[in-house]
DRENDOKE-691843 format. One record per residue: residue in one letter; x, y, z of N, C-alpha, C in turn. Coordinates in steps of 0.2 Angstrom, whole numbers, padded with zeros to 4 digits, always signed. Example, Ala and Ser with C-alpha at 12.3 -4.5 7.8 and 13.67 -1.06 7.14 Angstrom:
BEGIN
A+0066-0028+0039+0062-0022+0039+0066-0016+0039
S+0064-0011+0035+0068-0005+0036+0064+0000+0039
REM end
This chain:
BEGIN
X+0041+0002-0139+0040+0005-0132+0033+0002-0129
X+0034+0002-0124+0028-0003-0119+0021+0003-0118
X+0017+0000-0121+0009+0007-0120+0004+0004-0113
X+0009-0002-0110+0006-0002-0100+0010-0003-0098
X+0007-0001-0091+0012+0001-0086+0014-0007-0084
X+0019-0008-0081+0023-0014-0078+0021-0012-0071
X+0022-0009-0066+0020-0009-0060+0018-0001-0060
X+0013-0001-0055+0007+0004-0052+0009+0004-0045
X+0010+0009-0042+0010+0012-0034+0004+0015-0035
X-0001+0014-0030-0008+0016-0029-0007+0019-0021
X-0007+0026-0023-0006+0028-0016-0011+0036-0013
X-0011+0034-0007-0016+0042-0006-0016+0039+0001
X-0020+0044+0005-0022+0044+0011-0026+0038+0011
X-0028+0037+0020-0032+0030+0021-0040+0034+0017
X-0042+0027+0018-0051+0028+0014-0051+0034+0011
X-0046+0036+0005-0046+0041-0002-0050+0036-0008
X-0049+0029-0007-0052+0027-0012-0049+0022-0015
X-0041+0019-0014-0037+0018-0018-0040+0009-0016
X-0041+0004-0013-0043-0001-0012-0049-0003-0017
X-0055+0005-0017-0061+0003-0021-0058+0002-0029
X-0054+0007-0030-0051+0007-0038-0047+0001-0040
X-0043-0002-0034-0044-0009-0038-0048-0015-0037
X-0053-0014-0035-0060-0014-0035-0064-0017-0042
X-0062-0008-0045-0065-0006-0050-0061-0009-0056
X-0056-0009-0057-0053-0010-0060-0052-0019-0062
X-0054-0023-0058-0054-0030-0056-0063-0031-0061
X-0065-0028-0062-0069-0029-0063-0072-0025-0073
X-0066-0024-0072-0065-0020-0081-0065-0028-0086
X-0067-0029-0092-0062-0031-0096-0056-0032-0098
X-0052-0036-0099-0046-0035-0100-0044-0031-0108
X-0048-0030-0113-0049-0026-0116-0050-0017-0114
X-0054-0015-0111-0055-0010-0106-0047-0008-0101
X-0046-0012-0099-0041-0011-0095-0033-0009-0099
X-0034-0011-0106-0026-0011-0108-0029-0005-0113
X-0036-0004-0117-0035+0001-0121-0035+0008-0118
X-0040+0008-0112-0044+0015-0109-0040+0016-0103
X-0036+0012-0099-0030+0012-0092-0024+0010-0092
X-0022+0008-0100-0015+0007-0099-0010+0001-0096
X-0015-0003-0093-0015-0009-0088-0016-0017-0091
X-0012-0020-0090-0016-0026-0093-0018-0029-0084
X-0022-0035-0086-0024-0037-0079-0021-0037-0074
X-0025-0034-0068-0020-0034-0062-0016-0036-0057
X-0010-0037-0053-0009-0042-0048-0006-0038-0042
X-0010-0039-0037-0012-0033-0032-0009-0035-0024
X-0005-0031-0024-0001-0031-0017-0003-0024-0014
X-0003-0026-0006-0004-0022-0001+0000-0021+0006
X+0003-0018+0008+0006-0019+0014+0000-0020+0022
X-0006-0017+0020-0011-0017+0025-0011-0024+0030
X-0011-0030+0025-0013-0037+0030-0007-0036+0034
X-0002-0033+0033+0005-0035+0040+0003-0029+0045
X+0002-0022+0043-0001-0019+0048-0006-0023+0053
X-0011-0027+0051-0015-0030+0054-0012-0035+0056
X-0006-0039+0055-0005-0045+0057-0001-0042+0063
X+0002-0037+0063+0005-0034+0069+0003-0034+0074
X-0005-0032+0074-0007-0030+0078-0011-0036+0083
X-0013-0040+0078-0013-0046+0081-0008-0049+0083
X-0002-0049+0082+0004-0051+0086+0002-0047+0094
X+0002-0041+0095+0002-0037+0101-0005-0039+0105
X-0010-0040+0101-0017-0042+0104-0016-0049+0109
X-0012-0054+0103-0009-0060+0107-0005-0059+0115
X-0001-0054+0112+0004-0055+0118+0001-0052+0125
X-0004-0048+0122-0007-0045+0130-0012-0049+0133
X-0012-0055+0130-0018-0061+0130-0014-0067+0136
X-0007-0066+0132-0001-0069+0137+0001-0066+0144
X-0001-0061+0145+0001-0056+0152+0009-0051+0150
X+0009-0051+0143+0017-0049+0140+0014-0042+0137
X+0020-0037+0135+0018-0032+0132+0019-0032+0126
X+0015-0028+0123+0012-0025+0115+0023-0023+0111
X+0024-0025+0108+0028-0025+0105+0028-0021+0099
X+0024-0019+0094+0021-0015+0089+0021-0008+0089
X+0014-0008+0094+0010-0001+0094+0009+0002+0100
X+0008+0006+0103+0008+0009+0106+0002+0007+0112
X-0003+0009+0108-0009+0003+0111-0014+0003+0105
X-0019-0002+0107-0025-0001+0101-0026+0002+0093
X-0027+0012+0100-0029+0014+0093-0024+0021+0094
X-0017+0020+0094-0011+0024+0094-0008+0021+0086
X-0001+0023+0088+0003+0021+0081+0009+0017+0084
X+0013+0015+0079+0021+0010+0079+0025+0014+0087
X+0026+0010+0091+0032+0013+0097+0038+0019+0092
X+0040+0013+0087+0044+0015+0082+0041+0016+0075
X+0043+0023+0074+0040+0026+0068+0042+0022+0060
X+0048+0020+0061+0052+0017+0056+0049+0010+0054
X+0047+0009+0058+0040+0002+0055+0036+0003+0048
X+0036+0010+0047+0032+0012+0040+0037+0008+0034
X+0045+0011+0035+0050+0008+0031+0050+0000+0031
X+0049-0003+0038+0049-0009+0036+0045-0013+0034
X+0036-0011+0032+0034-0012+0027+0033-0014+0020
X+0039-0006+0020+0038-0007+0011+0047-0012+0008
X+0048-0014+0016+0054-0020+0013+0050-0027+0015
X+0043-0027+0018+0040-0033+0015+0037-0033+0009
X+0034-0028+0004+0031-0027+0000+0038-0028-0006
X+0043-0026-0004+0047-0029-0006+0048-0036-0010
X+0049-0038-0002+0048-0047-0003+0044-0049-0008
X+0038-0047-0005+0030-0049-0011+0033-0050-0016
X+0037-0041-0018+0034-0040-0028+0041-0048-0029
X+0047-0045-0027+0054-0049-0029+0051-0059-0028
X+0046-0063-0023+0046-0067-0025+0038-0071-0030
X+0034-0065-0032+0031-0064-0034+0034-0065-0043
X+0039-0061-0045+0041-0060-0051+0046-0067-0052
X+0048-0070-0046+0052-0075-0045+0048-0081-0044
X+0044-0080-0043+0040-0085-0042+0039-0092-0037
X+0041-0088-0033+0045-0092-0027+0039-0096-0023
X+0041-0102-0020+0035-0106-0018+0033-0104-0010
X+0029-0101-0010+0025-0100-0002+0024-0107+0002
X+0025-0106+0005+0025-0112+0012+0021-0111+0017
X+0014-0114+0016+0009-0111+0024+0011-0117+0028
X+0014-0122+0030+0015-0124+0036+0019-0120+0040
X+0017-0120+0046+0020-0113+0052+0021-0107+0048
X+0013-0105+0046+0014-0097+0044+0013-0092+0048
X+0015-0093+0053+0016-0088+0058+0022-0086+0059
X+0026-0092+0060+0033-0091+0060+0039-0089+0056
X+0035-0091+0050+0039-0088+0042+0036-0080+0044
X+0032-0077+0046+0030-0069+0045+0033-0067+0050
X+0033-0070+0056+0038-0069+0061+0046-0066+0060
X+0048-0071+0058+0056-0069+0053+0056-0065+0048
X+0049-0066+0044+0050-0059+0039+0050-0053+0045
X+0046-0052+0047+0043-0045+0051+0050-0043+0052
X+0053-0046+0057+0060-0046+0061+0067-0044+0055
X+0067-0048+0049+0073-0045+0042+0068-0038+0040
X+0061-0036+0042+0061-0033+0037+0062-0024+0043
X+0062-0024+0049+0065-0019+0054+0071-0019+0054
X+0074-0024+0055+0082-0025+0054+0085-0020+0047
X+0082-0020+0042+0082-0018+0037+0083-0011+0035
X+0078-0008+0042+0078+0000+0042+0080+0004+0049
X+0085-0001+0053+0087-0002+0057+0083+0000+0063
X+0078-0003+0065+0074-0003+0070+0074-0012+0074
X+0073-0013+0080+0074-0019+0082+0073-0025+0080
X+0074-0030+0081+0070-0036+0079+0066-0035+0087
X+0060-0041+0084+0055-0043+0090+0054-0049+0093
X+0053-0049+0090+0050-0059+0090+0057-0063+0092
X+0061-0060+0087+0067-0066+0090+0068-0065+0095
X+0067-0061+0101+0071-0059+0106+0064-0062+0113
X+0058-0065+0110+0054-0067+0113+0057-0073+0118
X+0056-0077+0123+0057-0084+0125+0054-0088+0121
X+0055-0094+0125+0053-0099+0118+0044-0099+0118
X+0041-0100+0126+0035-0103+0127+0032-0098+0125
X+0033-0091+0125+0029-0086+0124+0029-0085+0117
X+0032-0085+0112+0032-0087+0105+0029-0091+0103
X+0028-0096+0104+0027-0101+0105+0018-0102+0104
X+0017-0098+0111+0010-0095+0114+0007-0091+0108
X+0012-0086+0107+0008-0079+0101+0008-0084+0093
X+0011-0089+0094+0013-0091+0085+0007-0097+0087
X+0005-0099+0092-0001-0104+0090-0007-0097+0088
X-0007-0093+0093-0014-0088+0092-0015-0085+0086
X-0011-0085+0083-0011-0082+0075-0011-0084+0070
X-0010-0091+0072-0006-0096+0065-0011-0095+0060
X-0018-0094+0061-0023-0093+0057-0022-0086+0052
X-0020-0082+0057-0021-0075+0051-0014-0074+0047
X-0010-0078+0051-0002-0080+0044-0003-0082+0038
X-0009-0089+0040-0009-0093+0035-0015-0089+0029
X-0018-0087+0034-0023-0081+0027-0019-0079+0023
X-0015-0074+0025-0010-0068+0022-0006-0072+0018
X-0003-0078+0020+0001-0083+0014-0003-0085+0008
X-0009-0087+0011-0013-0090+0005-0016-0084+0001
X-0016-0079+0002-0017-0074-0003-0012-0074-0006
X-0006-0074-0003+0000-0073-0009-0001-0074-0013
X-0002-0085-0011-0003-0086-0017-0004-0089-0021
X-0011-0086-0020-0017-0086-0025-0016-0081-0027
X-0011-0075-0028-0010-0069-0032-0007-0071-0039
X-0003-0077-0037+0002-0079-0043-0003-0080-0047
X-0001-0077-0053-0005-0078-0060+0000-0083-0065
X-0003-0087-0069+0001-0092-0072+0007-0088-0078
X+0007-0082-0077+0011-0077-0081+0009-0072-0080
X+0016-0067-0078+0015-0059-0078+0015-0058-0084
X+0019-0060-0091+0016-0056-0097+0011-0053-0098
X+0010-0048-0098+0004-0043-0101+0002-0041-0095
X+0003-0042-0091-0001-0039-0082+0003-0033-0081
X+0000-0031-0074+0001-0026-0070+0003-0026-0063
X+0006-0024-0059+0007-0025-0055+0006-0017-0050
X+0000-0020-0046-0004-0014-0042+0002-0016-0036
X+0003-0013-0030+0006-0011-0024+0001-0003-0022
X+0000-0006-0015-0005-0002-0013-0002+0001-0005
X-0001+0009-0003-0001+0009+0002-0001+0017+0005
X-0003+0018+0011-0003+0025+0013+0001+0028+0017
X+0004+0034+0017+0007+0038+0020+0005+0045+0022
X+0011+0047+0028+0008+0053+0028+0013+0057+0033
X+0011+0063+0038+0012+0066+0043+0007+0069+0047
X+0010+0071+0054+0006+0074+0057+0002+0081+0054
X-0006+0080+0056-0009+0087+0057-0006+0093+0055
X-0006+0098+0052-0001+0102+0052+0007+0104+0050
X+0009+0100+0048+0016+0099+0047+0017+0102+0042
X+0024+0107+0043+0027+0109+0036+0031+0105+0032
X+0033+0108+0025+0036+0100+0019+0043+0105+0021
X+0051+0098+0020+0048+0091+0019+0046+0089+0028
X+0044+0083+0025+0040+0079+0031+0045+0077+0035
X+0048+0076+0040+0053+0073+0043+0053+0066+0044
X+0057+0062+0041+0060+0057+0042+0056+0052+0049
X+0055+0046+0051+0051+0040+0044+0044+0043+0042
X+0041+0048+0043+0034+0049+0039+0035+0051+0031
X+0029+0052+0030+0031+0052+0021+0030+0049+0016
X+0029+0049+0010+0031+0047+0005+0039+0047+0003
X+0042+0051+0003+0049+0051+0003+0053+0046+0007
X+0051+0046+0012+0055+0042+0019+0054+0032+0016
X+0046+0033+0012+0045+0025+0012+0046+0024+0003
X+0046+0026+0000+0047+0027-0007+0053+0025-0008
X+0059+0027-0004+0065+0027-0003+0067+0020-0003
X+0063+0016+0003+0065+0008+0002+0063+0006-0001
X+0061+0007-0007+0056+0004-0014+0063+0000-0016
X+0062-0008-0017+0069-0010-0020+0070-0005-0026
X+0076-0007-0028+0078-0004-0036+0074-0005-0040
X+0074-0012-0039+0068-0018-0044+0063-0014-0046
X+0059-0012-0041+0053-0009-0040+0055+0000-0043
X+0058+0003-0041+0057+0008-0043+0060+0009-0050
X+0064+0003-0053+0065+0006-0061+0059+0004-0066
X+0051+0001-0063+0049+0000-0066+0041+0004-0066
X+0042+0007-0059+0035+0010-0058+0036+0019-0059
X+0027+0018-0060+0024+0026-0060+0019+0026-0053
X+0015+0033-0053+0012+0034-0046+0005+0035-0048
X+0002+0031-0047-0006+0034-0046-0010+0036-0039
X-0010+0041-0040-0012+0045-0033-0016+0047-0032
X-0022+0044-0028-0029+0046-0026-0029+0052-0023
X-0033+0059-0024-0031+0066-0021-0040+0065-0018
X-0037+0066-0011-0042+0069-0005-0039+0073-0001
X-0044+0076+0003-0044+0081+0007-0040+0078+0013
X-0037+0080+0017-0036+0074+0024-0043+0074+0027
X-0046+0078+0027-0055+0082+0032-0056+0074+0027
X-0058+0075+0019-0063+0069+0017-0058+0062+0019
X-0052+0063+0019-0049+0056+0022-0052+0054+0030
X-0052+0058+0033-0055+0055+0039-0062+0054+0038
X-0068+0058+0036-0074+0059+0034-0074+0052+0032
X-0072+0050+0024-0072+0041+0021-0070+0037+0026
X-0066+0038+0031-0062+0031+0035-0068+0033+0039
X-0072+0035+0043-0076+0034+0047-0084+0029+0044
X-0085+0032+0038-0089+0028+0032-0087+0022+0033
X-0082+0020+0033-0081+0013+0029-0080+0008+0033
X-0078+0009+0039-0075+0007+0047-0081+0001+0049
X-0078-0006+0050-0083-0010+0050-0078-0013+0058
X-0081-0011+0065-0076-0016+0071-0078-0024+0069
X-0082-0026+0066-0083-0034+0065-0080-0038+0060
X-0075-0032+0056-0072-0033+0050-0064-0032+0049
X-0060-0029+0056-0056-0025+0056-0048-0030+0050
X-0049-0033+0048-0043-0037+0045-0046-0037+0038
X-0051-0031+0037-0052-0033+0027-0049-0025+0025
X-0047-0028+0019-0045-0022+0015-0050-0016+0014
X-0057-0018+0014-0062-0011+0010-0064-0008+0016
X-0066-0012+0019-0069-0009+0029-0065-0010+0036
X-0058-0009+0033-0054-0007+0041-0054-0001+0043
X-0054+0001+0048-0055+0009+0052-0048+0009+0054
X-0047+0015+0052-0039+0017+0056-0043+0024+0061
X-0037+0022+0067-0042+0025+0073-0040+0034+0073
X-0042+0037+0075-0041+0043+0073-0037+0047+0077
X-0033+0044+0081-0025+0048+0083-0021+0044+0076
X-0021+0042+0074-0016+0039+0069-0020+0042+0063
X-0024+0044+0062-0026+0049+0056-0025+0057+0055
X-0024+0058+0064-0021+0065+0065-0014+0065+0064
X-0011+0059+0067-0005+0061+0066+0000+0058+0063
X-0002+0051+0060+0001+0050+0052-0001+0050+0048
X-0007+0053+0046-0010+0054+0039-0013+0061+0039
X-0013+0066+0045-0014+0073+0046-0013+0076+0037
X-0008+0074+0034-0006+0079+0028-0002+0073+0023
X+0000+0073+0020+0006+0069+0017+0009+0074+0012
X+0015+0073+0010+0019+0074+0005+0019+0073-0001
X+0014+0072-0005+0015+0068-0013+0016+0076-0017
X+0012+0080-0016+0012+0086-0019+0019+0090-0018
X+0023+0089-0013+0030+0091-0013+0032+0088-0017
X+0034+0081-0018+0037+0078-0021+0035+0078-0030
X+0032+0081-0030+0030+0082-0038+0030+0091-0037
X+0030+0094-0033+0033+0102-0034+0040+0105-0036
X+0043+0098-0031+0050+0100-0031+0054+0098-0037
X+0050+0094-0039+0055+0090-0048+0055+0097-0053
X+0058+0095-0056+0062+0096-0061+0060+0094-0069
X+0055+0089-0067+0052+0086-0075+0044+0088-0072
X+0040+0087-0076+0034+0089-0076+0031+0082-0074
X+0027+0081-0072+0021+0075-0070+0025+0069-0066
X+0031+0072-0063+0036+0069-0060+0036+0069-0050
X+0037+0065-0048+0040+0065-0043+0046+0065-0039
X+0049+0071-0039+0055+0066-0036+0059+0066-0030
X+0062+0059-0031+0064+0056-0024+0072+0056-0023
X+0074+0054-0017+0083+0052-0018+0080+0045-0014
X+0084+0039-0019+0085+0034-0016+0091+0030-0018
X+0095+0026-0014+0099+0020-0019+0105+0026-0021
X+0106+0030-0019+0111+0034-0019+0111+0038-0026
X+0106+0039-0028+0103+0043-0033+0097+0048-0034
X+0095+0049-0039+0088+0055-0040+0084+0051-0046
X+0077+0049-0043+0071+0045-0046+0066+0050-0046
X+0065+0051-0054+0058+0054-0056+0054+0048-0058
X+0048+0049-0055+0044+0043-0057+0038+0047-0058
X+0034+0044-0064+0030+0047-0066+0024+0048-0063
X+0018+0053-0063+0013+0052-0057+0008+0055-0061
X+0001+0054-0060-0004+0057-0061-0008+0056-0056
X-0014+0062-0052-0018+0063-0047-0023+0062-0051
X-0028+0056-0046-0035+0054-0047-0041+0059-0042
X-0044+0061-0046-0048+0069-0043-0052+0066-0039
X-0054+0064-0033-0058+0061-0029-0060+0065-0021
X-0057+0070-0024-0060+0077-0018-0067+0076-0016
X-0072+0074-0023-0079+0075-0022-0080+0068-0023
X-0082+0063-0018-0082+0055-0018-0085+0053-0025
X-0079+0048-0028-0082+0043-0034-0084+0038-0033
X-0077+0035-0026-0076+0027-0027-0082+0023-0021
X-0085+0027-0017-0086+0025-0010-0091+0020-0014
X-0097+0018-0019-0102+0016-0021-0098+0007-0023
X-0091+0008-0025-0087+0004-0027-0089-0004-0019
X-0088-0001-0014-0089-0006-0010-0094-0010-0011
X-0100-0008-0013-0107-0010-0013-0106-0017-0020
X-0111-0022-0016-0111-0026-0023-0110-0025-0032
X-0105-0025-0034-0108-0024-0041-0115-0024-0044
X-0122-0028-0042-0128-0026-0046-0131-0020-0044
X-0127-0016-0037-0130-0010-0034-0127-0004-0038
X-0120-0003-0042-0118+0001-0044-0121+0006-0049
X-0123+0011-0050-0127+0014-0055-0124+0018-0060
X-0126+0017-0066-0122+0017-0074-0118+0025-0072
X-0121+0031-0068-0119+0039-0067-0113+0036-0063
X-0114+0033-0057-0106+0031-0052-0102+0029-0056
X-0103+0024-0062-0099+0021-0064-0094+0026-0070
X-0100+0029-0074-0096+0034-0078-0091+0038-0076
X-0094+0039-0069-0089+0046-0065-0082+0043-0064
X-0083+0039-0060-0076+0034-0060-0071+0031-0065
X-0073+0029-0070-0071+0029-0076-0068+0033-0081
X-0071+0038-0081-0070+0044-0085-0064+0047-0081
X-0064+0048-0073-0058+0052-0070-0052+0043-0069
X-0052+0038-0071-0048+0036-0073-0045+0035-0078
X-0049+0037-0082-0047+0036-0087-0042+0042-0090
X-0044+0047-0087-0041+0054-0089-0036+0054-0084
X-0033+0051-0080-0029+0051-0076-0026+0047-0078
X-0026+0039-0080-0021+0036-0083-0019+0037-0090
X-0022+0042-0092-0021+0046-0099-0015+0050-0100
X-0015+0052-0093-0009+0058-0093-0002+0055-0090
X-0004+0048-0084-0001+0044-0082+0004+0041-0089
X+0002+0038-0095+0006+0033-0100+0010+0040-0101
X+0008+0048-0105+0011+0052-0107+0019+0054-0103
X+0018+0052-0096+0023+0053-0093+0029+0049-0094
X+0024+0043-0091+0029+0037-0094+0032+0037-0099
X+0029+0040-0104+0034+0039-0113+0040+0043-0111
X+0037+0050-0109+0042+0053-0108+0049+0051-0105
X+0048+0048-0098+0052+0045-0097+0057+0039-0097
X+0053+0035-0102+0056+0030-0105+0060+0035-0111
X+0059+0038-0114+0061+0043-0118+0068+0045-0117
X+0067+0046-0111+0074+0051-0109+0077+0044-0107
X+0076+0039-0105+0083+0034-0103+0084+0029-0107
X+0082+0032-0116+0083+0030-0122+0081+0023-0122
REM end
């Protein structure tokens, strides 16, 4: 029986901490990381860079005299909510050419994201975009970006490790609903709603490690960390705060581990079925991770204890799960 995890969902509200933790985590031993976290070294995916390459699409087009395609405006949210689903069927793509190994191609990497974006809406039935542009004005938007394409591609991959054997695979992303909302969450918000597109691939192999904040200290952290000179990095993007009231106001993880039926479980309907996956909350109510930003020679042995310690006792209760489930599907 496997004692690490094969794939990790890293999820929690925005600036909960889940970015600095693989952070933290990248900088463990790999001894540390497979005896004390259950992880062999990590390989880390996020759906964040296409949020932002979005909106760099929409920044281009209003550069063009053409309108925003995406968002709403700036600092709103998706026209179409169902954009959260068509994310996590690029995160899709990632993990399935990532295990497959598939060769990334940055000549015209605007274009290739283009066509992704466009299969991955069609996907969750929401329009296509870009294909339906003219020539000259695609054309116009895919010179203005080609740069942050070709970023996003060359991170892929430089992801590729010369072997997953013994690795991990991180996937990183946030969810949520409006301020207020009762459970469940209505449809595309949610965990439930995006959970849901998890390839198969993906969901018969993963558990859930869930950074638990307050929404108050989720806003509180995202005002903290929010860098305008930085807006395309993973540890200091700012999400603007009608999209914090109203997609991240509350989320659903606590439902979905209420409603199961197995213990330390979450459960979902996907694929025309019932998926419990295993889960464990990382206690981060009272900030551990925010210190994680600063250079490692600033990090002080007490911040690092704290952090350590609540992961460690979280991926402790995290493997227990896991057996169990492995367990039951013999």
């Amino acid at each position: 029986m496997s004692e690490l995890f094969d794939t990790v969902l890293l999820l929690a509200l925005p600036a909960s901490g889940k970015s600095e933790i693989r952070k933290y985590l990248s900088s463990l031993t790999a001894e540390q990381c497979r005896e004390e976290m259950h992880m062999g070294p990590t390989v880390q995916l996020d759906d964040f860079p296409y949020v932002h390459f979005m909106r760099c699409i929409d920044d281009a087009l209003i550069d063009v005299g053409r309108s925003r395609m995406y968002f709403e405006d700036p600092e709103k949210s998706f026209f179409d909510r169902r954009a959260w689903g068509a994310l996590v069927h690029l995160l899709n793509q990632d993990y399935a050419d990532l295990l497959a190994r598939r060769e990334i191609a940055l000549t015209n990497a605007a274009e290739t994201l283009f066509e992704r974006l466009d299969r991955a809406h069609e996907a969750v039935g929401s329009p296509i975009r870009v294909a339906n542009l003219d020539g000259a004005t695609r054309a116009k938007v895919a010179q203005a970006v080609e740069a942050e394409a070709r970023t996003i591609l060359e991170r892929l991959k430089e992801n590729y490790p010369d072997t997953l054997e013994g690795k991990t695979i991180v996937l990183e992303f946030a969810r949520g609903g409006p301020h207020g909302s009762s459970m469940p969450l209505p449809e595309p918000h949610g965990y439930q709603y995006s959970l849901a597109h998890l390839s198969e691939q993906i969901l018969s192999r993963a558990v859930i490690l869930y950074v638990w904040v307050t929404p108050e200290e989720s806003r509180r952290k995202n005002d903290a960390r929010a860098d305008p000179n930085d807006p395309g990095s993973i540890l200091h993007h700012g999400v603007p705060l009608y999209v914090m009231m109203n997609e991240y106001g509350c989320d659903d993880m606590e439902h979905l581990m209420q409603r199961s039926d197995r213990p330390n479980t979450a459960l979902l309907e996907a694929h025309g079925r019932s998926w419990h996956l295993p889960v464990a909350r990382v206690d981060n109510r009272v900030d551990k991770t925010s210190f994680i930003r600063n250079d490692r020679s600033q990090w002080k042995p007490e911040e690092v204890q704290a952090i350590h310690s609540e992961l460690a006792a979280a991926t402790g209760r995290l493997i227990e799960a896991y057996r169990n489930e492995l367990q039951r599907k013999g």
